[in-house]
NUPAPA-9638 format. One record per residue: residue in three letters; x negated, y negated, z of N, C-alpha, C in turn. Coordinates in steps of 0.2 Angstrom, whole numbers, plus 5000, padded with zeros to 4 digits. Layout:
ALAXYZXYZXYZ...
END
This chain:
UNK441344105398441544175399441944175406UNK442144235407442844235414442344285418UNK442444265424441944295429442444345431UNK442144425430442644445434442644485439UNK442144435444441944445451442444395454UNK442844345454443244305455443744325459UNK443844335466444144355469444844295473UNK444744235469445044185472445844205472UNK446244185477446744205475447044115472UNK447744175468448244105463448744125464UNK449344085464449944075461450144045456UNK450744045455451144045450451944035449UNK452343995448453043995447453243975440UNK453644005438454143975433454944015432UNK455343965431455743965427456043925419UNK456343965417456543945412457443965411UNK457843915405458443905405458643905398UNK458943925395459043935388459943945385UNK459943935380460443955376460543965370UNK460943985367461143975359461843945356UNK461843905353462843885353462543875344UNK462943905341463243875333462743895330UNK462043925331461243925328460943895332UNK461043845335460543815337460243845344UNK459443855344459343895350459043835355UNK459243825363458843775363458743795372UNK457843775375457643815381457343755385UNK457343755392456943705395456643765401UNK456043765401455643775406455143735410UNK455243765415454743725423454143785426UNK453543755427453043795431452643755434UNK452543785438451743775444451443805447UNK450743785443450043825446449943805451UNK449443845455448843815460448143795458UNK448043775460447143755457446643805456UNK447043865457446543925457446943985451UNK447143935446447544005442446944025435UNK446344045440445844115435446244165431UNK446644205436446944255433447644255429UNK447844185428448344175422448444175416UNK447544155413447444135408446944215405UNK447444255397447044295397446344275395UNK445744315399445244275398445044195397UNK444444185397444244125400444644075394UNK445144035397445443975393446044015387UNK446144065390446644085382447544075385UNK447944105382448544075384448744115389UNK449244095394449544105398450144145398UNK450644185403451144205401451644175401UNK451844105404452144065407452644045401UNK453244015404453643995399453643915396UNK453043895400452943825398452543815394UNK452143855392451343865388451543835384UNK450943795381450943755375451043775368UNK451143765364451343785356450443775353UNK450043715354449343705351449043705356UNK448743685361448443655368448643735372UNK448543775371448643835372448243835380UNK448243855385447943855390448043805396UNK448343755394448243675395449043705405UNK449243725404449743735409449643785415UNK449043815413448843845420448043865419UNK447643815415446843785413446843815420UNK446143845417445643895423445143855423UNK444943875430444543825432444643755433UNK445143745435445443685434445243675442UNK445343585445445343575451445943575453UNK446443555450447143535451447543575452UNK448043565455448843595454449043575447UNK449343625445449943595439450643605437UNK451143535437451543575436451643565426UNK452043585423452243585418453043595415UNK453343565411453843555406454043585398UNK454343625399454443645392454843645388UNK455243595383455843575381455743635369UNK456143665370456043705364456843695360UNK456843675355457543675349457243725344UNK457743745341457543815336458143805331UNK458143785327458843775322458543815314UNK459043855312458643875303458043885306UNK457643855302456843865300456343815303UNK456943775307456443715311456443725315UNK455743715322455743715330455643645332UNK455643615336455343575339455243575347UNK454443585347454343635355453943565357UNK453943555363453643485369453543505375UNK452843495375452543525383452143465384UNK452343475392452043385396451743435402UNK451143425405450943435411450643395414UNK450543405421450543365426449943385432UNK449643345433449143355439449243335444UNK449743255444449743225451449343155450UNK448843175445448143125447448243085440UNK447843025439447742995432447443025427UNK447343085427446743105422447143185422UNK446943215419446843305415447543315414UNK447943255412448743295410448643275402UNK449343325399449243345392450143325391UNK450243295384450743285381450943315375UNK451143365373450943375368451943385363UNK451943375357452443375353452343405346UNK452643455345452543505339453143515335UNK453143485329453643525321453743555320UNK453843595320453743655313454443695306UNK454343705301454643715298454343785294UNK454643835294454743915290455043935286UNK454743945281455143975276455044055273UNK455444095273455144175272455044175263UNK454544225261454344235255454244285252UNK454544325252454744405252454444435258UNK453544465257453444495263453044445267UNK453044375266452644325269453144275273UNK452844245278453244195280452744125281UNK452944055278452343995278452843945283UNK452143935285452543885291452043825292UNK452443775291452043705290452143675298UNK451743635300451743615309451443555308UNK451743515312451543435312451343435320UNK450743445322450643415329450343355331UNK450643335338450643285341450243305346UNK449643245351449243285357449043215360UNK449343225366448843165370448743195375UNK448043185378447443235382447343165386UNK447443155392447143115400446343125401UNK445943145397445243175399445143145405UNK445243095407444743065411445242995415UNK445042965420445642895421445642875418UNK444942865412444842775409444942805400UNK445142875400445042895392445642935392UNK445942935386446542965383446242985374UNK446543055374446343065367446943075365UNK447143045359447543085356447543075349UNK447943135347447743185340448443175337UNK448343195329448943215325448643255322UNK449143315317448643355313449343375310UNK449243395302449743445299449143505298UNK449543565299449443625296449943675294UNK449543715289449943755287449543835287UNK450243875288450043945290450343995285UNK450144055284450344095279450144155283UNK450644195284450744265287451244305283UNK450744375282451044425280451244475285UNK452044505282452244565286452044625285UNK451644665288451544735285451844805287
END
């Protein structure tokens, strides 16, 4: 839970840079926390507003409660019904950074839209462990 006696102060920066040419939408963004960014993440561990946020790993770019500084990377293509979003962050240290690589593909269905995702996830836990993950899923969201 999120303490909200937490009086710590935080910062924060980002930018972000983008375009569209022909369809193709395509964005890099930059951020950096300070080791105190409580107040970035809604509630304990949720996502941030930041332009770097993760696609899966949701919270990973300004992680509350974190000891660290971070900074973070965000490379985003948008073509038709494909994305392909990439977020890397950084600590400085050998351990708590996040690699992350996401697919996805949408198709609209009248008043539904299904969207298939191929995630990619390598997580630094620790100096001597690295996790990493793959996973397909699929989404189905109605318009109402």
């Amino acid at each position: 839970t999120h303490s909200t006696a937490d009086t710590t102060d935080s910062s924060a920066a980002a930018v972000k840079i983008g375009t569209e040419i022909a369809g193709v939408g395509i964005s890099a963004a930059f951020s950096k926390t300070d080791k105190s960014t409580h107040s970035l993440n809604n509630l304990a561990g949720g996502a941030s507003k930041l332009y770097t946020e993760a696609w899966w790993n949701i919270g990973k770019v300004a992680a509350a409660n974190t000891v660290d500084d971070i900074t973070a990377l965000n490379i985003t293509i948008e073509v038709g019904g494909f994305g392909l979003y990439a977020t890397s962050t950084d600590t400085g240290k050998e351990y708590n950074d996040m690699k992350e690589a996401v697919l996805t593909y949408k198709i609209p269905v009248g008043n539904f839209e299904a969207t298939m995702a191929y995630v990619y996830e390598d997580l630094q836990e620790s100096k001597d462990k690295s996790n990493t993950d793959t996973r397909i899923q699929a989404y189905l969201v109605y318009s109402f």
